[in-house]
Structures are given as structure tokens and as C-alpha cells.
N, C-alpha and C positions, 0 to 999 in steps of 0.2 A: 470617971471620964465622961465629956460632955460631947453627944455626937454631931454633928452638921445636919443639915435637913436633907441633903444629898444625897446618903450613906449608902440609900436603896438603888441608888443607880451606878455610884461607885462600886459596889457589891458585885453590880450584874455587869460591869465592863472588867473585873480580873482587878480590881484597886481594894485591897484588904490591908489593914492593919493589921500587924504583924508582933510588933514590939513599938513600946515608948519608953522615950529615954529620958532623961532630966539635961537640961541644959549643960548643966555644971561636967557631969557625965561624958558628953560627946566630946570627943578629939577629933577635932578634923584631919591634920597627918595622917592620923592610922587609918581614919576611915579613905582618905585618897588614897593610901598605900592601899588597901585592901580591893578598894575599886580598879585600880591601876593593874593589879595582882589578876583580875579577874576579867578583866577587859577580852572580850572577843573580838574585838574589830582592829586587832594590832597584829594580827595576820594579814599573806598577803589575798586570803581565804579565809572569809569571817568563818567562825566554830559551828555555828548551828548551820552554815553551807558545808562545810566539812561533817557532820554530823547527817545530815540530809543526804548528802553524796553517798558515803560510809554506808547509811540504809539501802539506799538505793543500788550501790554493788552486791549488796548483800542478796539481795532481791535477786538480781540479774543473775549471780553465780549460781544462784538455787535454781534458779529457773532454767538456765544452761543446762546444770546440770542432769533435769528432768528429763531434755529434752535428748540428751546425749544417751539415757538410758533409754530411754522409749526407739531412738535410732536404733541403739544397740540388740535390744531385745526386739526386734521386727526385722530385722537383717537377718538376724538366727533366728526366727519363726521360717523367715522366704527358703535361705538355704535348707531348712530341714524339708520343706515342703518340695520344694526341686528335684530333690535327692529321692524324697519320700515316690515322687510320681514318677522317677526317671526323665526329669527334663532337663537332668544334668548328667553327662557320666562322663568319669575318670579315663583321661586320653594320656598313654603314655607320650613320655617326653623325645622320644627318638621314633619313629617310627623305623621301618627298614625297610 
């Protein structure tokens, strides 16, 4: 295989060879079937924005939910502490 003088810059922008095929070889049909097949932008949300998104909930729900336990667990730190000093006490519900 005979390379281009290029190759070094093509390399360094993500442009790799992969596979070579022989003429005789290649079917175009299949190959537009399979491109077709494989098409992301035939949503009405390209795939790698849906995939992007998808991270990003994933992110947020985790992060919610950090934050949901750190509430939870400091609300029951306060109340024990209340209780603990007497700056809370139990008032029945009916007085007379």
C-alpha cells in the first residue's frame, strides 16, 4: 500500500484507514443500505444529542440524588439536636 505525503496530518485530525477494498468488491446498494441503516440524523433528535442528553440526566439524577440524602441526613442531625438540648418538647394535642 502506497501512502500520501499527508498521512501525518490526516493521522493527527481522527482520518485513519481502516480497511481497503478492491473495486470489484464494493456494492454500493449495501453499502447505502447500511449507511442508511445507520443514519443518525433521521430522528427528530440527532443520536449523539440524545446520547449527550441521556449523560447529562444521568448526571443530574445522581446529583439530585446526593443532594436529597445530604437534606435528608441534616434534617435528622437538627431534629436529634433539638430534642437532644430541649428546644423542642412534645405538646399534647388537646389541652384542657
Amino acid at each position: 500500500m502506497e501512502w500520501s505525503k499527508d498521512v501525518g496530518r490526516r493521522r493527527e485530525e481522527g482520518h485513519i484507514l481502516i480497511l481497503s477494498i478492491n473495486r470489484d468488491e464494493l456494492h454500493i446498494p449495501l453499502l447505502l443500505d447500511a449507511l442508511k441503516q445507520a443514519d443518525t440524523w433521521k430522528f427528530k433528535v440527532p443520536l449523539w444529542k440524545q446520547v449527550e442528553d441521556s449523560d447529562e440526566r444521568v448526571k443530574l439524577s445522581k446529583q439530585r440524588m446526593r443532594q436529597d440524602i445530604i437534606r435528608y441526613k441534616s434534617s435528622e442531625l437538627f431534629d436529634r439536636y433539638v430534642w437532644k438540648y430541649k428546644q423542642r418538647v412534645s405538646v399534647p394535642e388537646r389541652i384542657v
